[in-house]
C-alpha positions as a printed NumPy array, in Angstrom:
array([[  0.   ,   0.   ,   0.   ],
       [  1.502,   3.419,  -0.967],
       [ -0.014,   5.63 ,   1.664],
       [ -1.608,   8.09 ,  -1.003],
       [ -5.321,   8.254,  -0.845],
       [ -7.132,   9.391,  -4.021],
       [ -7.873,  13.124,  -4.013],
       [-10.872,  14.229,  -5.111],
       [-11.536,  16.857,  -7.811],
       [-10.149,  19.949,  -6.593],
       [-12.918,  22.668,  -6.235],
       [-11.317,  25.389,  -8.635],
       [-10.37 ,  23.303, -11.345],
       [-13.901,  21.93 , -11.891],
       [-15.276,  25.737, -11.13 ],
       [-13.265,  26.816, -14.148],
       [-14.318,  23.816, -16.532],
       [-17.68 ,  24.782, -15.69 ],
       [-17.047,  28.735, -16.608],
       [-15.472,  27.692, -19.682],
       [-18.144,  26.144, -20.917],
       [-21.204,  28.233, -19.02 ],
       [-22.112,  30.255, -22.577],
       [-22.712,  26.728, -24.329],
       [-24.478,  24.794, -21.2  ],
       [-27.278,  27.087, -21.2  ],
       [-28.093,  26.634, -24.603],
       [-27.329,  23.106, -24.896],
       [-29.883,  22.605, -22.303],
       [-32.659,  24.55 , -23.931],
       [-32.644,  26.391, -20.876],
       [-33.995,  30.049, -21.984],
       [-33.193,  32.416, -19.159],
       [-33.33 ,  36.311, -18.583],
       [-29.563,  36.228, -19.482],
       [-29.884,  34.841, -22.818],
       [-32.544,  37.436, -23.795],
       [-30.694,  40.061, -22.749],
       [-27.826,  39.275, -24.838],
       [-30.014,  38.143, -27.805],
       [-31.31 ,  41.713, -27.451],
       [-28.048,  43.479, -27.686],
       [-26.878,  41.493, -30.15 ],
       [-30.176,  43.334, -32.129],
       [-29.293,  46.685, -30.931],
       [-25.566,  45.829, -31.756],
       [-25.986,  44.554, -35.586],
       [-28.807,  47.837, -36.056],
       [-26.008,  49.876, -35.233],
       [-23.324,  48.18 , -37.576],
       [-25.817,  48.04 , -40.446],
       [-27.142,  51.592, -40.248],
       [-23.646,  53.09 , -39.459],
       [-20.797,  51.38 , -41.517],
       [-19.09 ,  49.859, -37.393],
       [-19.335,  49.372, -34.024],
       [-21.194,  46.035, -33.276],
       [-18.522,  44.474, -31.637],
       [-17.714,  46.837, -29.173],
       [-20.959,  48.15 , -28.247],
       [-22.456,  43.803, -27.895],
       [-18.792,  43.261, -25.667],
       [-19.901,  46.905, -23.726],
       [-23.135,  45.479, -22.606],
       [-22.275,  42.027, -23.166],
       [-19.982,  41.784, -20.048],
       [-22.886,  42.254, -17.545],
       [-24.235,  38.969, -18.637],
       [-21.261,  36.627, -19.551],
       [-17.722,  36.385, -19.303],
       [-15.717,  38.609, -21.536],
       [-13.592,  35.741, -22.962],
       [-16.329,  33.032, -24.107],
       [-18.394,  36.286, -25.359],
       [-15.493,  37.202, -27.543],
       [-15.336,  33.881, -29.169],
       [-18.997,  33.874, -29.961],
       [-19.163,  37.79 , -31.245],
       [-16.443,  36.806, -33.656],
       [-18.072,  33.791, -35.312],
       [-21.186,  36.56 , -35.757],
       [-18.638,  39.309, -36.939],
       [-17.137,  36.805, -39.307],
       [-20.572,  35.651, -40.722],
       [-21.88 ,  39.053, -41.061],
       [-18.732,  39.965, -43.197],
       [-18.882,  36.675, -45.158],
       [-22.32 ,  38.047, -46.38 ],
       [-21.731,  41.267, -46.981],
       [-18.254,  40.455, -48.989],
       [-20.238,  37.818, -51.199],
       [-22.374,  40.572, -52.051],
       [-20.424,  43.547, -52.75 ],
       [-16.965,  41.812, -53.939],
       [-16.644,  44.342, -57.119],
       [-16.409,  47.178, -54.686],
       [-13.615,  46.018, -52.753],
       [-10.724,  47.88 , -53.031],
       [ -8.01 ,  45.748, -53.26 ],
       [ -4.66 ,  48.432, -53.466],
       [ -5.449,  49.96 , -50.398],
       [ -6.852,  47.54 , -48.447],
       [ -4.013,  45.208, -48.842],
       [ -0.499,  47.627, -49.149],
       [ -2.087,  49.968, -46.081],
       [ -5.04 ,  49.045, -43.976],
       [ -4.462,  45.223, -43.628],
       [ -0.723,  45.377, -44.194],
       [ -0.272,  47.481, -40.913],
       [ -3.29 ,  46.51 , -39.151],
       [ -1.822,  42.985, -39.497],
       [  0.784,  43.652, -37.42 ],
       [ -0.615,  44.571, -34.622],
       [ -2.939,  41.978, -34.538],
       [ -0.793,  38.617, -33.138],
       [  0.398,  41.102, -30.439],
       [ -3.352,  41.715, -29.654],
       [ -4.306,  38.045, -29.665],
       [ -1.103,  37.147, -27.298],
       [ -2.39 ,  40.072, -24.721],
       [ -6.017,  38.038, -24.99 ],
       [ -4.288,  34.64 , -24.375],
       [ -2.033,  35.912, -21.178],
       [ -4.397,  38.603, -19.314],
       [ -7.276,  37.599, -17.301],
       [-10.503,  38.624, -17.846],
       [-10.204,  41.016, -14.906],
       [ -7.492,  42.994, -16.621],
       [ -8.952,  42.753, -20.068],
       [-12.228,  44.404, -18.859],
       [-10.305,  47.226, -17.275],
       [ -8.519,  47.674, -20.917],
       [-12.165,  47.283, -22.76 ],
       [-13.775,  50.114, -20.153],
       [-10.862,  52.191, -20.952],
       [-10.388,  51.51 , -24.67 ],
       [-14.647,  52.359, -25.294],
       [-14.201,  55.448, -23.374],
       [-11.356,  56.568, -25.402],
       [-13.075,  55.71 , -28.783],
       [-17.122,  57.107, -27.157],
       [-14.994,  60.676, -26.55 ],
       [-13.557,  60.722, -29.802],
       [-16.307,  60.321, -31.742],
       [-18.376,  62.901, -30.074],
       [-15.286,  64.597, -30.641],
       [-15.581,  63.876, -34.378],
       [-19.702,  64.432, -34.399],
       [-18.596,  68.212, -33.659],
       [-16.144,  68.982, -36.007],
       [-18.25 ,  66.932, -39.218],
       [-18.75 ,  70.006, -40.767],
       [-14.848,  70.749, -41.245],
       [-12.76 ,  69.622, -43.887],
       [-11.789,  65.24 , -43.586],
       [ -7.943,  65.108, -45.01 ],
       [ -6.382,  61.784, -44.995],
       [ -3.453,  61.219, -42.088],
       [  0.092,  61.887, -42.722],
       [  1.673,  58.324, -43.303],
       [  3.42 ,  57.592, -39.885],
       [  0.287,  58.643, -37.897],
       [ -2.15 ,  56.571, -40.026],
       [  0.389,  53.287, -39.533],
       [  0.189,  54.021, -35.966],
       [ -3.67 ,  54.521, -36.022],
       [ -3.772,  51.108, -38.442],
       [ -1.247,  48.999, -36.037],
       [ -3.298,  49.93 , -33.035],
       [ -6.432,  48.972, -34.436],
       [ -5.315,  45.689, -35.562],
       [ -3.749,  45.453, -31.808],
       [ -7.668,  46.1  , -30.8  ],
       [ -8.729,  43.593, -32.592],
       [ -6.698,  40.876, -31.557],
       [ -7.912,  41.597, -27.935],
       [-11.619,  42.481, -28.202],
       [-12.206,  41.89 , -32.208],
       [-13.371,  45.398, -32.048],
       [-10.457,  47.398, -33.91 ],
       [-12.855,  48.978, -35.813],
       [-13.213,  52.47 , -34.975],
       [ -9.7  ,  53.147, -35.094],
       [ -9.492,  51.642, -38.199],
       [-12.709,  53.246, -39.291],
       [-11.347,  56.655, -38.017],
       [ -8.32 ,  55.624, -40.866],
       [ -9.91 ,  54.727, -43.945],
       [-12.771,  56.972, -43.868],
       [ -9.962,  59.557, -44.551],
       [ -8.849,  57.828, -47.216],
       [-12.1  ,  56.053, -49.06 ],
       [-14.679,  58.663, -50.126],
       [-16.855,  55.999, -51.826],
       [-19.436,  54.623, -49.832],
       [-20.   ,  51.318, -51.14 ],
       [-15.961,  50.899, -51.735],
       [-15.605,  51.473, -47.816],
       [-18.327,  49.381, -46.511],
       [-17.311,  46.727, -49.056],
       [-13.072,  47.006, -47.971],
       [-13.895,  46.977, -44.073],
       [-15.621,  44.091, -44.489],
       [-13.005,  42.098, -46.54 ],
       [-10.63 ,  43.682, -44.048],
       [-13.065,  42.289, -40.954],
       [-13.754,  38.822, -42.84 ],
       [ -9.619,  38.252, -43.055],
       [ -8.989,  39.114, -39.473],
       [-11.97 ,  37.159, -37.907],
       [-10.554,  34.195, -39.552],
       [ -6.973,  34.731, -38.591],
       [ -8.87 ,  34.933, -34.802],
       [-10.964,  32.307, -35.453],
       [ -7.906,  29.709, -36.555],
       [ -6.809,  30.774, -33.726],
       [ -8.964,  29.602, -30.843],
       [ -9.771,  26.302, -33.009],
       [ -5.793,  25.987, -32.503],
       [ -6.211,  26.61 , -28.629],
       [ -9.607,  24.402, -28.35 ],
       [-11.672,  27.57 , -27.18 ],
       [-14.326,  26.962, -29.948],
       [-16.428,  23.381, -28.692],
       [-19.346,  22.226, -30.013],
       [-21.044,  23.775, -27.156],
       [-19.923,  27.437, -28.233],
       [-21.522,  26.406, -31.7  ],
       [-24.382,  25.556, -30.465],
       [-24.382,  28.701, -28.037],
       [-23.914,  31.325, -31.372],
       [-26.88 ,  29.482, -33.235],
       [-29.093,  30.456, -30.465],
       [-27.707,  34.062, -31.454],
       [-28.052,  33.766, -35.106],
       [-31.867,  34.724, -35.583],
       [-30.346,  37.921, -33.178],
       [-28.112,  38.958, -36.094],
       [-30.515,  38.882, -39.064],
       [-32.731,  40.568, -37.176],
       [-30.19 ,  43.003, -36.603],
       [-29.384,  43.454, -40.117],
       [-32.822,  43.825, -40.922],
       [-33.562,  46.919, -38.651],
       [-30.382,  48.528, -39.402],
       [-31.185,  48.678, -43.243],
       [-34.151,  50.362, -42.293],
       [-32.97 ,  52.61 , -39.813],
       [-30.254,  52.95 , -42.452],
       [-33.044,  54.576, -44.64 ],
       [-35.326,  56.276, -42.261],
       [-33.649,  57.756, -39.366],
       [-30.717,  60.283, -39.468],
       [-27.953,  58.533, -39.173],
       [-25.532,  61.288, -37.337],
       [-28.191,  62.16 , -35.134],
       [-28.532,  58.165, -34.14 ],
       [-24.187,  57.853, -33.804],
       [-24.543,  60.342, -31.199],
       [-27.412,  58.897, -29.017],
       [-24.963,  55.305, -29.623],
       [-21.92 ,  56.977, -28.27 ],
       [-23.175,  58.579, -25.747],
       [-24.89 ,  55.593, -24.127],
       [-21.221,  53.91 , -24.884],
       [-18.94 ,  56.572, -22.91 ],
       [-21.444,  56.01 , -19.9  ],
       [-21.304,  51.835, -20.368],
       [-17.171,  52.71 , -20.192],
       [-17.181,  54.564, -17.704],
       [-19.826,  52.283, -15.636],
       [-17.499,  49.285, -16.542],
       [-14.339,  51.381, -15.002],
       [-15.864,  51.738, -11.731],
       [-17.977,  48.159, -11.421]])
């Protein structure tokens, strides 16, 4: 007889399998809870807002997300929605991608920053990660407000250094909260006056990085069956999404509606800074 007695599981390694895998539970058990209909409904609100202003579902769903679910299984399951979303709108509007400057400036230097991104999301806890997200959506709520009062002056595009510095942070972003888009927005709507070229590039630009994020938690097992089945709950969510935000796109004034969106953002920053 050796002397060592069997040890049972040990508390906090069976508390985190079950966190890991809390998202996909509920849903695999059909159970429908207040939760889940909260987040269905900002996923809505989140994919109106992307469809009626060009950005900004990611970071406003992660925003109001967090109250609901842990920041890193939400992340995994806004980018498989991100990365459908920009599948669609890509098959759709291929012609008006613009190839030159999407790939020799916006994905060439947004590229970089993005494995840096992705390592900070791999070795920071969640605790430190929503301290960064409070911070980053406060920054990007004050600058556009900041931008919604100077729309009536000139746009010129950035001098070269600043824009790579603008690009390489937004790909950094990205790789952390797959929500580099406003910086990257605040870029290329300098530089692409055509509206159907710059919906049409973002969205090759969003469809490439998603994937390169997506290969990347298949690589690290953080997408399960489970998680699958978690985002098809969401699905209906998104295309209901799209649907309001092509009307809102249509009906409502669409600087008028950024401002109302950003200014509920700064205060879901700031609220997230001081939780």
């Amino acid at each position: 007889m050796s002397g060592k007695e069997s040890n049972p599981a040990e508390p906090g390694k069976r508390e985190k399998t079950d966190r890991g895998i809390a998202l996909a539970g509920m849903a695999s058990q059909g159970i429908l809870n207040m939760k889940i209909v909260f987040l269905f409904i900002i996923i809505i609100l989140a994919q109106a807002v992307e469809t009626t202003t060009g950005f900004g579902s990611t970071v406003i769903a992660l925003g109001l997300g967090i109250y609901f679910y842990p920041l890193k299984e939400l992340v995994v399951v806004l980018v498989i929605l991100g990365w459908l979303q920009s599948l669609y709108i890509v098959v759709r509007n291929f012609r008006h991608i613009l190839w030159k400057i999407l790939l020799t400036r916006i994905l060439l230097f947004s590229g970089l920053g993005l494995p840096l991104g992705m390592w900070f999301f791999q070795h920071f806890g969640g605790s430190q990660l929503k301290i960064l997200l409070g911070i980053f959506i406060v920054i990007i709520s004050l600058n556009q407000l900041y931008l919604y009062y100077r729309r009536k002056e000139q746009i010129k595009p950035l001098p070269f250094l600043l824009g790579a510095v603008v690009l390489v942070m937004g790909g950094f972003i990205h790789g952390i909260f797959a929500s580099g888009g406003p910086l990257i927005v605040y870029y290329s709507s300098r530089e692409i006056q055509d509206k159907a070229g710059f919906r049409a590039t973002l969205s090759a630009l969003w469809f490439i990085l998603n994937s390169c994020l997506l290969g990347n938690y298949l690589l690290r097992s953080q997408i399960k069956i489970p998680t699958l089945q978690f985002t098809l709950w969401l699905l209906p969510a998104l295309v209901v999404g799209i649907v309001i935000g092509e009307f809102l796109h249509h009906k409502v004034n669409e600087q008028a509606f950024r401002l109302i969106v950003y200014i509920v953002l700064l205060l879901t920053g700031i609220v997230i800074l001081f939780r």
